[in-house]
C-alpha positions in Angstrom: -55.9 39.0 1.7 -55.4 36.0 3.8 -52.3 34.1 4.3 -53.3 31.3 2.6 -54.0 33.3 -0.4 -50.8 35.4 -0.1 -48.6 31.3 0.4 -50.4 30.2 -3.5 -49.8 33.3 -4.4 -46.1 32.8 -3.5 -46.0 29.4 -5.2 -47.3 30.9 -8.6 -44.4 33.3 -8.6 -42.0 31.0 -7.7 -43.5 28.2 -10.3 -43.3 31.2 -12.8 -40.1 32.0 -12.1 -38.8 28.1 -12.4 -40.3 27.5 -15.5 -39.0 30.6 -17.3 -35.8 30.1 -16.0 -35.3 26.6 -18.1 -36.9 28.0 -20.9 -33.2 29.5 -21.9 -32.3 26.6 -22.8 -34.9 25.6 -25.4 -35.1 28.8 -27.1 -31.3 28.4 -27.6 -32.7 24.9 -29.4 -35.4 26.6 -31.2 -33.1 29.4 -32.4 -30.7 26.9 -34.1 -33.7 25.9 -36.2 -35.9 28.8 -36.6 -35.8 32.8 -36.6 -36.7 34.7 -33.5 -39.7 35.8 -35.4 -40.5 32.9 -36.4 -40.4 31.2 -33.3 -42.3 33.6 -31.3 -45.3 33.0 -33.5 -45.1 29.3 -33.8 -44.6 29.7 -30.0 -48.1 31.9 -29.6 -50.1 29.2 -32.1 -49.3 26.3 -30.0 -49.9 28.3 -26.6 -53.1 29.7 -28.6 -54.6 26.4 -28.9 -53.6 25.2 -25.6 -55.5 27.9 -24.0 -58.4 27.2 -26.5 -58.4 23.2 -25.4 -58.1 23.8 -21.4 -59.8 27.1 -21.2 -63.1 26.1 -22.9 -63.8 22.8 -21.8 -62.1 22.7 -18.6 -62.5 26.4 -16.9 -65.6 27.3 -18.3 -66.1 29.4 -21.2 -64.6 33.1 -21.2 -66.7 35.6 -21.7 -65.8 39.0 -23.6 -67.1 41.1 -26.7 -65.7 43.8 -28.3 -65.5 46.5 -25.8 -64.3 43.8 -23.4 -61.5 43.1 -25.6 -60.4 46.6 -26.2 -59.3 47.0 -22.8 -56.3 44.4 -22.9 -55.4 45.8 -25.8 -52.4 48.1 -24.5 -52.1 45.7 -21.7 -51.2 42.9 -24.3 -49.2 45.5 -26.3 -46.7 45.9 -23.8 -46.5 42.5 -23.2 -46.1 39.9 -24.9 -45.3 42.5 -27.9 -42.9 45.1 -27.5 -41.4 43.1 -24.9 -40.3 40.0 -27.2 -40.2 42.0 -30.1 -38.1 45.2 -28.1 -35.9 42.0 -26.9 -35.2 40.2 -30.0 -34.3 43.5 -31.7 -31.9 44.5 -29.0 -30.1 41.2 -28.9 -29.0 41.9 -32.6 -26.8 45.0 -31.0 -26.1 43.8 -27.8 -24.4 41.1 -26.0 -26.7 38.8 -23.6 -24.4 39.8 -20.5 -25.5 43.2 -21.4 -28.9 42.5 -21.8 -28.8 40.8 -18.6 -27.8 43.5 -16.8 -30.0 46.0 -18.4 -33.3 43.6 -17.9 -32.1 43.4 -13.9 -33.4 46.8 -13.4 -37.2 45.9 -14.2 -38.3 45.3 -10.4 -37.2 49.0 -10.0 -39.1 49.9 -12.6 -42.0 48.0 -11.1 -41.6 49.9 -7.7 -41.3 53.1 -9.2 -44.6 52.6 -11.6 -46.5 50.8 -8.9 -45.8 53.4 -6.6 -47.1 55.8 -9.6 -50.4 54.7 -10.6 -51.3 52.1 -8.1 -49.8 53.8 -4.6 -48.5 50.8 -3.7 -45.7 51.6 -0.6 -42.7 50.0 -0.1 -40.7 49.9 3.5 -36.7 50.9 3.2 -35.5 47.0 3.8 -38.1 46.1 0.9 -36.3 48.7 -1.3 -32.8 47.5 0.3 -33.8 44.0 -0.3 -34.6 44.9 -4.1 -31.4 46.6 -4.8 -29.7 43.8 -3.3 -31.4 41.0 -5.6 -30.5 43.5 -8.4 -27.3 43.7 -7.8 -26.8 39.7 -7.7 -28.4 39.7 -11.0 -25.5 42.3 -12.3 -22.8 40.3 -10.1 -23.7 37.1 -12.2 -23.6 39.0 -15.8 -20.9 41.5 -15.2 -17.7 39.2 -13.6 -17.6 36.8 -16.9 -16.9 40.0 -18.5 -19.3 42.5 -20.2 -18.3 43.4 -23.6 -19.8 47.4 -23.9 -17.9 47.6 -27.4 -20.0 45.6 -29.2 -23.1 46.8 -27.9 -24.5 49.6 -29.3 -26.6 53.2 -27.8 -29.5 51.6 -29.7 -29.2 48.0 -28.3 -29.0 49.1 -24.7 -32.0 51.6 -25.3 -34.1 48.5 -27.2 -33.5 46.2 -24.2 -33.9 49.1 -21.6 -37.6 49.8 -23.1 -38.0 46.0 -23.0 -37.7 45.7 -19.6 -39.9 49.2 -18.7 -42.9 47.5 -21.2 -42.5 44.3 -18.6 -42.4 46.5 -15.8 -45.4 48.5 -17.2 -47.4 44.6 -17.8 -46.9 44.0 -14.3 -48.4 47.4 -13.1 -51.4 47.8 -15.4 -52.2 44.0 -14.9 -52.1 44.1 -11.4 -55.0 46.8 -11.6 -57.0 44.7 -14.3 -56.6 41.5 -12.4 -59.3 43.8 -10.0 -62.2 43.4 -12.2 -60.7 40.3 -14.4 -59.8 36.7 -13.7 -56.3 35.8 -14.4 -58.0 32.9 -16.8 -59.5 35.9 -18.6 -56.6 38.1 -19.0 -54.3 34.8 -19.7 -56.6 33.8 -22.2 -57.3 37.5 -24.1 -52.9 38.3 -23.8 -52.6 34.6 -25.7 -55.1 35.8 -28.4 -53.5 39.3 -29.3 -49.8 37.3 -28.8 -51.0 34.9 -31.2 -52.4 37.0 -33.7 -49.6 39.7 -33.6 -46.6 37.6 -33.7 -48.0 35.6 -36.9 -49.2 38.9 -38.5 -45.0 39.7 -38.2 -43.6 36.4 -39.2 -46.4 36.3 -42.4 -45.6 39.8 -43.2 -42.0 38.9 -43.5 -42.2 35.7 -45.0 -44.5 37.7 -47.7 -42.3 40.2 -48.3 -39.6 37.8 -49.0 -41.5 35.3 -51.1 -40.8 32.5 -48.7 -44.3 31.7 -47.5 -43.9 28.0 -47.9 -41.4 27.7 -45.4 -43.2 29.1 -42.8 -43.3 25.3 -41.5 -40.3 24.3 -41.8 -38.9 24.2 -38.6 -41.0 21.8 -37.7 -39.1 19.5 -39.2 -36.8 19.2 -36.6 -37.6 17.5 -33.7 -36.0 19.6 -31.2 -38.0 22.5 -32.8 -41.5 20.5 -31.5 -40.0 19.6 -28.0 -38.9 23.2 -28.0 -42.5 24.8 -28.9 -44.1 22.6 -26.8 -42.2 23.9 -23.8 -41.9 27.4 -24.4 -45.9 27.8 -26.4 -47.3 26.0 -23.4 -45.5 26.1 -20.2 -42.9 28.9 -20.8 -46.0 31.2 -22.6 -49.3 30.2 -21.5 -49.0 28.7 -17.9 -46.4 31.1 -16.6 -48.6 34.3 -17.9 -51.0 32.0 -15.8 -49.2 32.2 -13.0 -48.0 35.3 -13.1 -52.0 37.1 -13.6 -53.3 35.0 -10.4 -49.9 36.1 -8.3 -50.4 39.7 -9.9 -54.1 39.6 -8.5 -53.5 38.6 -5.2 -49.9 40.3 -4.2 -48.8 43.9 -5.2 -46.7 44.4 -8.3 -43.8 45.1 -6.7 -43.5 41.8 -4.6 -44.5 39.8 -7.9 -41.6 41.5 -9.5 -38.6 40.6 -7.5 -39.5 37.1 -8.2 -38.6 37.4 -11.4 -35.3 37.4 -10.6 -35.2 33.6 -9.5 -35.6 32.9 -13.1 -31.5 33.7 -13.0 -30.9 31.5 -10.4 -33.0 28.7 -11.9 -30.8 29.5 -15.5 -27.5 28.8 -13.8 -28.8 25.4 -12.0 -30.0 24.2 -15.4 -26.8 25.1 -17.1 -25.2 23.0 -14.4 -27.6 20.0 -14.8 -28.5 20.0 -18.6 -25.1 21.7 -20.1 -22.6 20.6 -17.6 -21.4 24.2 -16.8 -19.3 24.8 -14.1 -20.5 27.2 -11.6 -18.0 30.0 -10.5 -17.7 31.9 -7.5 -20.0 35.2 -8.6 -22.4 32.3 -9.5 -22.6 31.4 -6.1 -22.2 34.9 -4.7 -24.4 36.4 -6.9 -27.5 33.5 -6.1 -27.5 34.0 -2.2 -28.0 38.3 -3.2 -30.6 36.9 -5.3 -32.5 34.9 -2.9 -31.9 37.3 0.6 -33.2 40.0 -1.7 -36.7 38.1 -2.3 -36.9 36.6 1.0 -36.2 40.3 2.3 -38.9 42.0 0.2 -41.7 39.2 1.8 -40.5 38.8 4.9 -40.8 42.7 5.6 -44.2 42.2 4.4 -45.0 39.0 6.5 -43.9 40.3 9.5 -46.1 43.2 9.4 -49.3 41.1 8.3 -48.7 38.7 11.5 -48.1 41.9 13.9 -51.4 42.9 12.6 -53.2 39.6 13.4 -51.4 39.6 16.8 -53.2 42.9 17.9 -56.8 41.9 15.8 -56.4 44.0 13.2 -56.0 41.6 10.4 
């Protein structure tokens, strides 16, 4: 892997992790509108077609039968499905600070699985570095006040699984990204997204007799703007992203930037909400940032030290 690959590689992640990061904001707009169920399955249509459009005629067609198909099947299972739909459960008996916390802990989970099943090694500081990022995460969530009362055993354990299943993505996509491209594997994750998430929503709305308001939300303005941000940027571009840093960096570096989607949350909150930014905000987003830069610069400095002495 050359540097220049490594530096877009970089860029994806960080992209990824910018984009998700304002994407709070308009599923907080969506949500006033439309149920999580329903959202996430207007949210896969759009990004759906938008992968259709651009894939197609712009990239080249993607090729895949059956069998082909069948082998992103518990890749796309983990996410985006039990991860939005392990989420959105556990947000019904949890608090967000606790959720917050709990979803911190998926780069571990990404270490320890990588190390697993794809022997990926990690040096003490890039551990250190990890736990320290982590721990800014927690920092931010934790000081406003972390209500454990209202959450329940089966909140935390639904948002705990969450965060294993996105953990679990990155791993097992990482080692498909070998023998697929990441327009491929975007494209096929979009399709089962899209076909799972509407199967939920139509099944509910079936059960309930309320099939003709399955378009409802569309109505609302806000509700397009919202679906237009989160179906094609927030779904289809960062799982984009994401699959080409995934194919050319190891799981556990694409991990930890993840966690600049908090630091990106709190500057939008700032900027679009005019929230004020406390101490532990600031505290908590230099952990944040000297824990990524630790976990690549460990890795840089090696690579360069290999050039040095013509073994790169």
């Amino acid at each position: 892997m050359n540097t220049f690959s490594t530096q877009k590689a970089i860029v994806a992640a960080i992209l990824n992790a910018i984009i998700v990061g304002f994407s709070f904001i308009f599923v907080k707009m969506a949500l006033t509108v439309s149920d999580p169920f329903d959202t996430l399955a207007h949210r896969f249509t759009l990004s759906f077609l938008a992968a259709s459009l651009f894939t197609f005629p712009g990239w080249g067609r993607v090729k895949f039968g059956i069998s082909k198909a069948a082998v992103v099947i518990p890749l796309a299972l983990l996410y985006p499905s039990l991860y939005f739909t392990l989420q959105a459960f556990g947000l019904l008996h949890t608090t967000s600070a606790v959720a917050g916390i709990i979803q911190a802990t998926m780069p571990i989970f990404t270490i320890i699985l990588a190390a697993m099943f794809l022997k990926e090694t990690t040096s003490g500081f890039q551990k250190i570095s990890t736990l320290i990022s982590v721990a800014g995460i927690i920092l931010i969530f934790a000081i406003p006040g972390v209500s454990i009362s209202s959450s329940s055993l089966w909140g935390v354990l639904l948002i705990l699984i969450s965060a294993l299943s996105l953990a679990g993505y990155n791993v097992a996509a990482r080692k498909l990204t070998r023998t697929w491209s990441p327009k491929e594997l975007t494209y096929m994750i979009t399709l089962f997204g899209f076909i799972f998430f509407n199967g939920l929503s139509i099944i509910k709305h079936g059960s309930a007799g309320t099939l003709n308001q399955y378009f409802t939300p569309f109505q609302e303005p806000k509700f397009i703007f919202s679906m237009i941000y989160l179906g094609v940027l927030s779904s289809l571009v960062t799982s984009f992203l994401s699959n080409y840093a995934l194919s050319r960096m190891e799981a556990s570096r694409v991990s930890i930037f993840g966690s600049l989607s908090t630091v990106v949350s709190i500057l939008g909150g700032v900027l679009l909400l005019n929230e004020q930014l406390e101490w532990y905000h600031w505290t908590g987003t230099v952990m944040i940032i000297a824990g990524v830069i630790g976990v690549n610069w460990r890795k840089r400095a090696r690579v360069q030290a290999k050039s040095e002495i013509g073994l790169d």
